[in-house]
mmJSON file of the N, C-alpha and C atoms, coordinates in Angstrom:
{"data_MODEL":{"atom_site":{
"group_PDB":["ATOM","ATOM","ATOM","ATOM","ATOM","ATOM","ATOM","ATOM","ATOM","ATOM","ATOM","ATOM","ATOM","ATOM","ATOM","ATOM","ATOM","ATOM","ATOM","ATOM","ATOM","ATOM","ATOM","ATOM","ATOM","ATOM","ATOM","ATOM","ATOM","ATOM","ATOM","ATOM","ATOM","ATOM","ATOM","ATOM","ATOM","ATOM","ATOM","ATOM","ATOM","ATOM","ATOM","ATOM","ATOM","ATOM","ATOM","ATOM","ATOM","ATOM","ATOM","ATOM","ATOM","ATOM","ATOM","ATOM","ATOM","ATOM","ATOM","ATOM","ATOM","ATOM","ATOM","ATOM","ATOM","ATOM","ATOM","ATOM","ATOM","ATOM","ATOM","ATOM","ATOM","ATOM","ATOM","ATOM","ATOM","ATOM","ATOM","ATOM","ATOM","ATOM","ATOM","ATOM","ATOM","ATOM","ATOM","ATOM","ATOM","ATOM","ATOM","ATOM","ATOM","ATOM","ATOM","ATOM","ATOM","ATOM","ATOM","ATOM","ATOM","ATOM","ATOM","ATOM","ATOM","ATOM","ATOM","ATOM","ATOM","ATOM","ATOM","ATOM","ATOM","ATOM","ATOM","ATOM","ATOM","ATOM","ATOM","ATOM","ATOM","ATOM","ATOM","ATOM","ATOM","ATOM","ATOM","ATOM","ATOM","ATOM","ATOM","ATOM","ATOM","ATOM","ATOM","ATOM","ATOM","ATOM","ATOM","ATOM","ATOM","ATOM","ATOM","ATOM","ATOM","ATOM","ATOM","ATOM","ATOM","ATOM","ATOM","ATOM","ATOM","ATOM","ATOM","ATOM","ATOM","ATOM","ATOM","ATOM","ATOM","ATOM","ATOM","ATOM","ATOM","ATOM","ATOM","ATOM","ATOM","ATOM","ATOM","ATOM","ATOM","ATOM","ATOM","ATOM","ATOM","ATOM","ATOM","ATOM","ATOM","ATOM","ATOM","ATOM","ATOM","ATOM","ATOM","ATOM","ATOM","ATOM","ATOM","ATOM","ATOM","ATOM","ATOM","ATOM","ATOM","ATOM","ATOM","ATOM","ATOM","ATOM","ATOM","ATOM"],
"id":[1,2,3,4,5,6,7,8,9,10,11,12,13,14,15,16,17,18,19,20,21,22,23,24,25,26,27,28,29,30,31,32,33,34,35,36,37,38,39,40,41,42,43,44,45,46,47,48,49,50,51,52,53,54,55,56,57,58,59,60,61,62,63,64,65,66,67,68,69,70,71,72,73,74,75,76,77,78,79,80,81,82,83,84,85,86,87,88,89,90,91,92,93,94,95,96,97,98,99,100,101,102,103,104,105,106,107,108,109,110,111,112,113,114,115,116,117,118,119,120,121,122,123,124,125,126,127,128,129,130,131,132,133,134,135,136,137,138,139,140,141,142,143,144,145,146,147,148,149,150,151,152,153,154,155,156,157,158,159,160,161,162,163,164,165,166,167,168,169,170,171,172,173,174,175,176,177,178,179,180,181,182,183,184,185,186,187,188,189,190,191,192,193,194,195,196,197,198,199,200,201,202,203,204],
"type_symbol":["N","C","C","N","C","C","N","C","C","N","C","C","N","C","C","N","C","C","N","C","C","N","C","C","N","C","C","N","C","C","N","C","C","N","C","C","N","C","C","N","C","C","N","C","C","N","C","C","N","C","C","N","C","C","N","C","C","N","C","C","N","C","C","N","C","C","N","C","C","N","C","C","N","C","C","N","C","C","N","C","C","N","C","C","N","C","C","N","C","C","N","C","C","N","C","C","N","C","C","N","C","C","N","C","C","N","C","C","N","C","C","N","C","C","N","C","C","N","C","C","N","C","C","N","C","C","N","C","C","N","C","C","N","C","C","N","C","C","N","C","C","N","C","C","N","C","C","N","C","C","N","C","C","N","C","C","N","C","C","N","C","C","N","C","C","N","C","C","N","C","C","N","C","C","N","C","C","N","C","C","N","C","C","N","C","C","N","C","C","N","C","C","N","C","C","N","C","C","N","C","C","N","C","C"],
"label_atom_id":["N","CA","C","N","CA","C","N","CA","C","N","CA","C","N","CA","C","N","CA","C","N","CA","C","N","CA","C","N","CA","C","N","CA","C","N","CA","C","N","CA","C","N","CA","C","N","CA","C","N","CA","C","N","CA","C","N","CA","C","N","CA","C","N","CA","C","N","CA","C","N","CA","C","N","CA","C","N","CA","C","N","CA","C","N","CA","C","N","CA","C","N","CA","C","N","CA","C","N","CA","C","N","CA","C","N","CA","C","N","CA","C","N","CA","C","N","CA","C","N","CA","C","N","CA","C","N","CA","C","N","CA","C","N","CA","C","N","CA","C","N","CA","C","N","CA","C","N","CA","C","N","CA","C","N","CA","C","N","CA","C","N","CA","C","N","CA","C","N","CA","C","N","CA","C","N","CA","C","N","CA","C","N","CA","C","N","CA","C","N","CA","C","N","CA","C","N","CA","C","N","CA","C","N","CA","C","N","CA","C","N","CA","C","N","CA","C","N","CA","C","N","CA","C","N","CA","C","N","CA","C","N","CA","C","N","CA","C"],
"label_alt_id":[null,null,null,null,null,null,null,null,null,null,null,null,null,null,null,null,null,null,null,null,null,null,null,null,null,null,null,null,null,null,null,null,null,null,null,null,null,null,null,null,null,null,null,null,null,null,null,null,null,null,null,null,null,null,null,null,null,null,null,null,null,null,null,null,null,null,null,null,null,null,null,null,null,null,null,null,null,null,null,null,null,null,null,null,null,null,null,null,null,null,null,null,null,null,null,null,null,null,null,null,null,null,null,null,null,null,null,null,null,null,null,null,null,null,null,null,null,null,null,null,null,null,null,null,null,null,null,null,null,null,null,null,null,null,null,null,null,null,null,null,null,null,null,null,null,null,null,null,null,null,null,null,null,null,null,null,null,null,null,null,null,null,null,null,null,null,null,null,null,null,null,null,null,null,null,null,null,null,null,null,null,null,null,null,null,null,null,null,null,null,null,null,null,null,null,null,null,null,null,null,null,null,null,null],
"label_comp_id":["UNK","UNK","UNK","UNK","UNK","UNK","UNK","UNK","UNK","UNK","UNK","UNK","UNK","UNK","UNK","UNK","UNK","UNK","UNK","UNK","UNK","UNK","UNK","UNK","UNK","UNK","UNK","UNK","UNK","UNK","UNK","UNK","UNK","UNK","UNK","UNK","UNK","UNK","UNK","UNK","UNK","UNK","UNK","UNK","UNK","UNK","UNK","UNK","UNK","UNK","UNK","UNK","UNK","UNK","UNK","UNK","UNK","UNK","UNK","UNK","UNK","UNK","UNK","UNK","UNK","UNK","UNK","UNK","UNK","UNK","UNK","UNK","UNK","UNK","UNK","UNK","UNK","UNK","UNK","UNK","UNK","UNK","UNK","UNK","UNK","UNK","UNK","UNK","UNK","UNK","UNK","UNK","UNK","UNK","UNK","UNK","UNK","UNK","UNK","UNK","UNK","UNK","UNK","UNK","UNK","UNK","UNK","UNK","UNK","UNK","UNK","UNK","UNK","UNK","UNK","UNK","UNK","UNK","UNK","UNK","UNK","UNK","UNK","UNK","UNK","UNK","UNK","UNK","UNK","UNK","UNK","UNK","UNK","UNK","UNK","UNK","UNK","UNK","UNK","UNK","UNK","UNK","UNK","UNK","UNK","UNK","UNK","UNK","UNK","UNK","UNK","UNK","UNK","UNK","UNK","UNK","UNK","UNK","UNK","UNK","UNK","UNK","UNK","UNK","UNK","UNK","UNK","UNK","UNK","UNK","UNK","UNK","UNK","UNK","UNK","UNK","UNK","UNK","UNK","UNK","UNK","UNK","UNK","UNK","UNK","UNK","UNK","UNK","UNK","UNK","UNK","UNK","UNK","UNK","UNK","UNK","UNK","UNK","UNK","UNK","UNK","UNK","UNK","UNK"],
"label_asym_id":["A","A","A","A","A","A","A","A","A","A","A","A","A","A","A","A","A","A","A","A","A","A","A","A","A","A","A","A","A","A","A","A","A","A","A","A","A","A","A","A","A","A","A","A","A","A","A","A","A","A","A","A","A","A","A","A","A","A","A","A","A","A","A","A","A","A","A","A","A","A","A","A","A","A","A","A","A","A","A","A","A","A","A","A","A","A","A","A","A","A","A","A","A","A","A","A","A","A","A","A","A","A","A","A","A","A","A","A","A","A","A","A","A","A","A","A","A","A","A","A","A","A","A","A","A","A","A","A","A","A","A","A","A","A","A","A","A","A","A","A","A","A","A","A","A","A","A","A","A","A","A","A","A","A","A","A","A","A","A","A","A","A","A","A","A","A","A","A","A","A","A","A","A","A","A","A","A","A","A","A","A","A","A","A","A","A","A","A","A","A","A","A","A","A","A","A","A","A","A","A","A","A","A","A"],
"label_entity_id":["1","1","1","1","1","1","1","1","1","1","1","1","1","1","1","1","1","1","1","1","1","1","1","1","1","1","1","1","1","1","1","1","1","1","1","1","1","1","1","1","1","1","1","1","1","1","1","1","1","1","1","1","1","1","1","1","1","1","1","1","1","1","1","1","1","1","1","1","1","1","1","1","1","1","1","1","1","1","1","1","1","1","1","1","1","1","1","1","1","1","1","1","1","1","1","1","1","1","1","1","1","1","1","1","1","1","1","1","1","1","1","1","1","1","1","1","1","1","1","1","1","1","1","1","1","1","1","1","1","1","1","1","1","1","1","1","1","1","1","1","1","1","1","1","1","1","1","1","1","1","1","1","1","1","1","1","1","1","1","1","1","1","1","1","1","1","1","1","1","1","1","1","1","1","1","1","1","1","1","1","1","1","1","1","1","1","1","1","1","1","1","1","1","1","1","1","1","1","1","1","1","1","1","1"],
"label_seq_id":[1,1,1,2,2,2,3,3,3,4,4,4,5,5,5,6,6,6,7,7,7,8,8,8,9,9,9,10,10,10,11,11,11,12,12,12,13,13,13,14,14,14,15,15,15,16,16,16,17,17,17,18,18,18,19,19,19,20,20,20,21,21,21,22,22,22,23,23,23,24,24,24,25,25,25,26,26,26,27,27,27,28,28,28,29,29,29,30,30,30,31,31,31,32,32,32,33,33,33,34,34,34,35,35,35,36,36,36,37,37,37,38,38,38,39,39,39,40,40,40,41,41,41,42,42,42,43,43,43,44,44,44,45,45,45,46,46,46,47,47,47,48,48,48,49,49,49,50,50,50,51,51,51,52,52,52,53,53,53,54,54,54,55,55,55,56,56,56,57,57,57,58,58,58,59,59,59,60,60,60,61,61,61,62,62,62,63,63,63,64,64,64,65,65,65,66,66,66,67,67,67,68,68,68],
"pdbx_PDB_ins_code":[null,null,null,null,null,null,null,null,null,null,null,null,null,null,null,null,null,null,null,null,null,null,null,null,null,null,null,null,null,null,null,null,null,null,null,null,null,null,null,null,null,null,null,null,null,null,null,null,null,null,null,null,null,null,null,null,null,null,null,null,null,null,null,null,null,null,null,null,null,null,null,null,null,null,null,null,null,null,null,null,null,null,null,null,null,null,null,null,null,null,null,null,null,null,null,null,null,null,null,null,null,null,null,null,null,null,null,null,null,null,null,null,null,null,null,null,null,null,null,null,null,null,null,null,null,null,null,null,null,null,null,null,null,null,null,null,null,null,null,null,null,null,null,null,null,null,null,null,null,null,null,null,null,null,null,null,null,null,null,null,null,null,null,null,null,null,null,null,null,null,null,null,null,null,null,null,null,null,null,null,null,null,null,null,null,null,null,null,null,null,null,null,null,null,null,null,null,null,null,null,null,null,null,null],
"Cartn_x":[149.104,150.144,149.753,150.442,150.669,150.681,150.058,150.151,150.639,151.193,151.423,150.957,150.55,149.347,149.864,149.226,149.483,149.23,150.267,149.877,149.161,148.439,147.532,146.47,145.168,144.044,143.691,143.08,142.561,141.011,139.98,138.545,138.266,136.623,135.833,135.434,134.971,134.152,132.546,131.938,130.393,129.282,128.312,127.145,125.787,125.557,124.049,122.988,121.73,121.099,120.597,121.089,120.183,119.389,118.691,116.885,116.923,115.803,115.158,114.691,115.138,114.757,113.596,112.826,111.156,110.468,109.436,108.944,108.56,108.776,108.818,109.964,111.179,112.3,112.942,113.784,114.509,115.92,115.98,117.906,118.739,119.67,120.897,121.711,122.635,123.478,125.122,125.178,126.854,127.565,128.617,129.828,130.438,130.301,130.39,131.804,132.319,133.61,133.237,133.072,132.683,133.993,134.481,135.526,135.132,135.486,135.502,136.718,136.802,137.246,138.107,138.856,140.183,141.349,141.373,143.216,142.786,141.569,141.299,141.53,141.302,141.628,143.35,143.603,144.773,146.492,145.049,145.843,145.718,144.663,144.052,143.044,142.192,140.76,139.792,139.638,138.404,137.092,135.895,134.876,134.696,133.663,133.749,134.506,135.85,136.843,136.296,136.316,136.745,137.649,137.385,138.436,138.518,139.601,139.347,139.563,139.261,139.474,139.987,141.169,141.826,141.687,141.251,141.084,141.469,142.087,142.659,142.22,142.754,142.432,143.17,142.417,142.963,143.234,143.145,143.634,142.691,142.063,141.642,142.366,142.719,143.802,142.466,142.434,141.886,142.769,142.445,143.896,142.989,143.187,142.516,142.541,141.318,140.654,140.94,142.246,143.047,141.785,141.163,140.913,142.308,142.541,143.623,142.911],
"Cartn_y":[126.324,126.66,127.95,129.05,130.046,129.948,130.621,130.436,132.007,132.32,133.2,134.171,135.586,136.417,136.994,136.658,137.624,139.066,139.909,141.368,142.139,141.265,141.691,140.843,141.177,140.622,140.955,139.83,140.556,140.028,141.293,141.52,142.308,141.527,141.883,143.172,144.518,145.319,144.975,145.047,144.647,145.852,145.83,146.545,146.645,147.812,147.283,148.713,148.966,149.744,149.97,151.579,151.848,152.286,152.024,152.878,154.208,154.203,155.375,156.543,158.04,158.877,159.156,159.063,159.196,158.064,158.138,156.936,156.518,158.397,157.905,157.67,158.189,158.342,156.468,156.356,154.692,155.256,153.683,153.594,154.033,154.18,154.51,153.177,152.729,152.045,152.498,151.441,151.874,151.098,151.137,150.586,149.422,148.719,147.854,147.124,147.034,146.593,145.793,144.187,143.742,142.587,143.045,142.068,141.681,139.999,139.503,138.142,137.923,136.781,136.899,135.73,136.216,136.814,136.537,137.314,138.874,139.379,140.78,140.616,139.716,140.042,139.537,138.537,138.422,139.79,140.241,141.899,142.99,142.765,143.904,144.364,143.858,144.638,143.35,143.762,142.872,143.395,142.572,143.47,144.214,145.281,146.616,147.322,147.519,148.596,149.367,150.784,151.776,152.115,152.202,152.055,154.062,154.135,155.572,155.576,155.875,155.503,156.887,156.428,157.643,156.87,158.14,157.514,158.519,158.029,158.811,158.591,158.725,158.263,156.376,155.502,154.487,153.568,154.152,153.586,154.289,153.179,153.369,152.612,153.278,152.372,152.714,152.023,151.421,151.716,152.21,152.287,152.346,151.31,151.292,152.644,153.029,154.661,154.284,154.547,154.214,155.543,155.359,157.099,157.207,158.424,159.046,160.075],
"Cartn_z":[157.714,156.753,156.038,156.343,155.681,153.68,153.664,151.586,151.432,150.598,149.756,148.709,149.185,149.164,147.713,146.7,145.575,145.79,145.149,145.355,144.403,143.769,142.472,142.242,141.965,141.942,140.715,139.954,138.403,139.203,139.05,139.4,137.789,137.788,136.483,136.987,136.384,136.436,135.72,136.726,136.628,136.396,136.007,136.261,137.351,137.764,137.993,137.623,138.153,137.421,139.045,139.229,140.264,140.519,141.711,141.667,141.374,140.494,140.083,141.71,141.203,141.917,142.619,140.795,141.421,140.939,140.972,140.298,138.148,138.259,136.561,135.991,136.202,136.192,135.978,135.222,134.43,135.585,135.744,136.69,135.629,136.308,135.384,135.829,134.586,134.665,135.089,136.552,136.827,137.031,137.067,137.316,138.82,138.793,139.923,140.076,141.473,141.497,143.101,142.851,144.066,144.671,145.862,146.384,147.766,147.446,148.749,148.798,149.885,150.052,151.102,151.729,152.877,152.934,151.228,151.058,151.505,152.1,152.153,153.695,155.023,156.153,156.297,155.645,155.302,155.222,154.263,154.159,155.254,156.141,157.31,157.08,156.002,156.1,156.436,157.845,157.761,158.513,158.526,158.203,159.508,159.227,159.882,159.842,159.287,159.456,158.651,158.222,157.391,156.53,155.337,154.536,154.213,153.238,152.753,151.517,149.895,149.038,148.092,147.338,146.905,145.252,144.716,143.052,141.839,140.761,140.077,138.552,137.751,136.477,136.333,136.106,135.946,137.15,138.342,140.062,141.286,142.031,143.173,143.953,145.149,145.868,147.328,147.869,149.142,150.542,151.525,152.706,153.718,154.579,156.208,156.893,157.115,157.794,159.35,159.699,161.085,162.119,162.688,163.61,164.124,164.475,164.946,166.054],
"occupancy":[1.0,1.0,1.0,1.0,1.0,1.0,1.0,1.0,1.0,1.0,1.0,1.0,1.0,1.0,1.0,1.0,1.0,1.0,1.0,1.0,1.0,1.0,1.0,1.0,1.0,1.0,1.0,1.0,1.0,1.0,1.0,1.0,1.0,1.0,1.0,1.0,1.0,1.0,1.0,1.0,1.0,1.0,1.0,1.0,1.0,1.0,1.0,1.0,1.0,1.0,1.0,1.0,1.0,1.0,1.0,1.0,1.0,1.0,1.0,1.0,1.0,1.0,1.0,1.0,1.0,1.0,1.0,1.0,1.0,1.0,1.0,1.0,1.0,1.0,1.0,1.0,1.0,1.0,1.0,1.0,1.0,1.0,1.0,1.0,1.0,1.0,1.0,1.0,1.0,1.0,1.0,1.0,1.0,1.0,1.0,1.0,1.0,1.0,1.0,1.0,1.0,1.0,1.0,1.0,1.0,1.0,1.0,1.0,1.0,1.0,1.0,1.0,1.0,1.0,1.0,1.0,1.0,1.0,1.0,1.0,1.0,1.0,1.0,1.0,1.0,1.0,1.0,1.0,1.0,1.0,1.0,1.0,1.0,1.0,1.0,1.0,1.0,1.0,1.0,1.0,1.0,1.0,1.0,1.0,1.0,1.0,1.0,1.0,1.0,1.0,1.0,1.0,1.0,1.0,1.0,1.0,1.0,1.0,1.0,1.0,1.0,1.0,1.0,1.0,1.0,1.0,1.0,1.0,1.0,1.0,1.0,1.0,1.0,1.0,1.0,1.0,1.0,1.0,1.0,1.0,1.0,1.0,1.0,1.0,1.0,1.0,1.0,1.0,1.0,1.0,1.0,1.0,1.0,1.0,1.0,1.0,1.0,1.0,1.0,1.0,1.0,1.0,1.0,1.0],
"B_iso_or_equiv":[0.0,0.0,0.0,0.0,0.0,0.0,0.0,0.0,0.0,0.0,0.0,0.0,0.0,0.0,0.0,0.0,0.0,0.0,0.0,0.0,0.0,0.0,0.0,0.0,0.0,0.0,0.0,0.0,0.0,0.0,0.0,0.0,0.0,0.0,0.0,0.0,0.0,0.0,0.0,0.0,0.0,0.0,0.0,0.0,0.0,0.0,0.0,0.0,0.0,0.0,0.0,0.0,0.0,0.0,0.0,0.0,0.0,0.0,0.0,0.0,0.0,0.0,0.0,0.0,0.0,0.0,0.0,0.0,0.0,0.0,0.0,0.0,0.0,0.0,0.0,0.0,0.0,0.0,0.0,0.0,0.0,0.0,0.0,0.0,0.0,0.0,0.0,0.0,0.0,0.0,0.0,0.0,0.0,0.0,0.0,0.0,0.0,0.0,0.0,0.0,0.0,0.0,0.0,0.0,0.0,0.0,0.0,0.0,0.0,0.0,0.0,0.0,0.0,0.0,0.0,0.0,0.0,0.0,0.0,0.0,0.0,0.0,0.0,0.0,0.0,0.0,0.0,0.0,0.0,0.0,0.0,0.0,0.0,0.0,0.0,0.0,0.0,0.0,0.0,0.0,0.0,0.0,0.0,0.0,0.0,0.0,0.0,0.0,0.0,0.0,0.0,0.0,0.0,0.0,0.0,0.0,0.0,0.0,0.0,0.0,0.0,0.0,0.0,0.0,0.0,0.0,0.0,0.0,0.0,0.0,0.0,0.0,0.0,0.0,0.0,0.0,0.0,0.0,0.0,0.0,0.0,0.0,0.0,0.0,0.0,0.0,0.0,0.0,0.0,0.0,0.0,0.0,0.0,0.0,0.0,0.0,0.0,0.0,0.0,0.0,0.0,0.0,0.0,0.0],
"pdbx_formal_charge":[null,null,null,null,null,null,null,null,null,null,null,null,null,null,null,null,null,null,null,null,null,null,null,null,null,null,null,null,null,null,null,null,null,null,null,null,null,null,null,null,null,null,null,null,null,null,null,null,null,null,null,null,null,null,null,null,null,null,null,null,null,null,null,null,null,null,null,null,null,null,null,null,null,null,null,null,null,null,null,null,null,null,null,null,null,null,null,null,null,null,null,null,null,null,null,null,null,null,null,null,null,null,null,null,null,null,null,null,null,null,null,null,null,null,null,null,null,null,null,null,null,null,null,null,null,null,null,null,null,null,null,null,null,null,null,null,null,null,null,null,null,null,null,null,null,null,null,null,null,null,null,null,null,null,null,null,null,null,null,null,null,null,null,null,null,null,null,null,null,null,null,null,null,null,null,null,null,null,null,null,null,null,null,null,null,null,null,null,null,null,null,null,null,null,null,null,null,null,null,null,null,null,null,null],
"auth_seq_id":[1,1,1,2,2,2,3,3,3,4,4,4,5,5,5,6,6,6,7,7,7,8,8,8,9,9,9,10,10,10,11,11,11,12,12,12,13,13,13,14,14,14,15,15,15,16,16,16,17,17,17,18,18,18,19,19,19,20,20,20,21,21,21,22,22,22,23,23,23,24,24,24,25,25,25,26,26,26,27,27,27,28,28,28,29,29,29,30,30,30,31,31,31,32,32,32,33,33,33,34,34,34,35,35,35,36,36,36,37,37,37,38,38,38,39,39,39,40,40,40,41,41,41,42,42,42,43,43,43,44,44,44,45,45,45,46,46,46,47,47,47,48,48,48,49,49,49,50,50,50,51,51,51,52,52,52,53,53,53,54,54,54,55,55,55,56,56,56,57,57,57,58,58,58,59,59,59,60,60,60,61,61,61,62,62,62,63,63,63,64,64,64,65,65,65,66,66,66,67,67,67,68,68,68],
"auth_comp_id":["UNK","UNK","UNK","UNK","UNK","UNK","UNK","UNK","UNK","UNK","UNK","UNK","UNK","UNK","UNK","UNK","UNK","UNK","UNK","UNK","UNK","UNK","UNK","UNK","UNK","UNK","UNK","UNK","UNK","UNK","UNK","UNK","UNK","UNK","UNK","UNK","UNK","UNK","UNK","UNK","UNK","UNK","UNK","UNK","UNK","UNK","UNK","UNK","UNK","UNK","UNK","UNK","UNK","UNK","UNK","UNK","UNK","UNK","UNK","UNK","UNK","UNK","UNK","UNK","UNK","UNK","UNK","UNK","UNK","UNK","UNK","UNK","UNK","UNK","UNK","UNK","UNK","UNK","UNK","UNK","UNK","UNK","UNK","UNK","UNK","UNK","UNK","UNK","UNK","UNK","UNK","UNK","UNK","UNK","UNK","UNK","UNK","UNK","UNK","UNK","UNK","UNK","UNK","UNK","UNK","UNK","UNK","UNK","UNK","UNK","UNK","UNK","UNK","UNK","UNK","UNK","UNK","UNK","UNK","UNK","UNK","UNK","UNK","UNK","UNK","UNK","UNK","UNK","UNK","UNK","UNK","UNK","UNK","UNK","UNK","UNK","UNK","UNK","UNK","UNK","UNK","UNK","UNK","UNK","UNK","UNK","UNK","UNK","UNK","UNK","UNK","UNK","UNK","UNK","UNK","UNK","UNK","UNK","UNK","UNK","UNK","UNK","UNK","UNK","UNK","UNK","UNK","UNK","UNK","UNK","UNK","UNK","UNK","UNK","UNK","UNK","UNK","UNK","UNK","UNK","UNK","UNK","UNK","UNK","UNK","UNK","UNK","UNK","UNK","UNK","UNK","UNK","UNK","UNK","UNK","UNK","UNK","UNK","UNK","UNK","UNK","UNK","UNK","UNK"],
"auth_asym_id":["A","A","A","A","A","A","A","A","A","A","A","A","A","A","A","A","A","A","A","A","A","A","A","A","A","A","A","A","A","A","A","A","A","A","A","A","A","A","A","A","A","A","A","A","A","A","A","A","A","A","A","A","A","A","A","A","A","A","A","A","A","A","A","A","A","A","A","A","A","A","A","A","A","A","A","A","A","A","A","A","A","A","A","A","A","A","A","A","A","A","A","A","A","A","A","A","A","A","A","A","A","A","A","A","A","A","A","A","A","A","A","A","A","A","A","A","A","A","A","A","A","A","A","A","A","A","A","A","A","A","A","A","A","A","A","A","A","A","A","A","A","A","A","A","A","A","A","A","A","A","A","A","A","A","A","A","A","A","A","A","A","A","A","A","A","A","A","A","A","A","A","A","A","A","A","A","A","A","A","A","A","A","A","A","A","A","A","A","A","A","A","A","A","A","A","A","A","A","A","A","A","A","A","A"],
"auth_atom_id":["N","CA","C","N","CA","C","N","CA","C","N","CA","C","N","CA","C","N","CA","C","N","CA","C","N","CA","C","N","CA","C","N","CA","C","N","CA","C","N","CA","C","N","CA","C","N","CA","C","N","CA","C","N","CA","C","N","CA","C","N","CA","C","N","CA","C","N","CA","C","N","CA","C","N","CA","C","N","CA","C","N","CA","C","N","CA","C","N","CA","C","N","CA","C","N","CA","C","N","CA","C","N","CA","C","N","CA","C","N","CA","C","N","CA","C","N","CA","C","N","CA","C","N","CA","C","N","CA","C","N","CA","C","N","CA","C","N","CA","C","N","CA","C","N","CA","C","N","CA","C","N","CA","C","N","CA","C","N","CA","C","N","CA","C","N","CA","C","N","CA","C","N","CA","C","N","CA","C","N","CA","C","N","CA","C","N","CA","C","N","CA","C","N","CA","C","N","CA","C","N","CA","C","N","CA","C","N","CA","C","N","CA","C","N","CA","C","N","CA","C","N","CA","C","N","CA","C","N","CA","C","N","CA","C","N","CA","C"],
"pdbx_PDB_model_num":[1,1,1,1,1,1,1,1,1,1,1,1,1,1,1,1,1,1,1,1,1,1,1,1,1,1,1,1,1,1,1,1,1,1,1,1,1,1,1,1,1,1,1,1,1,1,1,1,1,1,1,1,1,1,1,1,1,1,1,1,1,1,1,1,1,1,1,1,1,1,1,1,1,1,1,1,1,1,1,1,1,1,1,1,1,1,1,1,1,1,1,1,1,1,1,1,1,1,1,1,1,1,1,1,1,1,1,1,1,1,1,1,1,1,1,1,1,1,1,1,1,1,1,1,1,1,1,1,1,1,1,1,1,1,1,1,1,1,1,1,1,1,1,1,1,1,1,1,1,1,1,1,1,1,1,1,1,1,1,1,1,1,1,1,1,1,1,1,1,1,1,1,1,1,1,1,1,1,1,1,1,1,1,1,1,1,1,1,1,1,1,1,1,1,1,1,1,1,1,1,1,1,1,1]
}}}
């Protein structure tokens, strides 16, 4: 049975701290945006594809990296 794919996902924005350059050098803290689940092959991304990501102020939109 088919379910019914919401077209909106509310996802937390997370942190993490990534490795340091050199070794004296402290991580910097960034911004993390982690998705998973099926409503994503559901939609056509499933794993291994390529995505291409277009981002603006306020919106990253995601679009399957077709080769041509």
């Amino acid at each position: 049975m088919a379910y019914p794919i919401p077209s909106e996902r509310r996802l937390t924005i997370s942190e993490m701290v990534e490795a340091p350059r050199t070794t004296f050098a402290r991580g910097r803290r960034v911004p993390v945006i982690r998705m998973r689940g099926g409503w994503l092959e559901e939609n056509g991304f499933v794993a291994g594809e390529r995505v291409a990501v277009s981002v603006e102020r306020g919106r990253i939109v995601l679009t399957l990296a077709r080769e041509e």
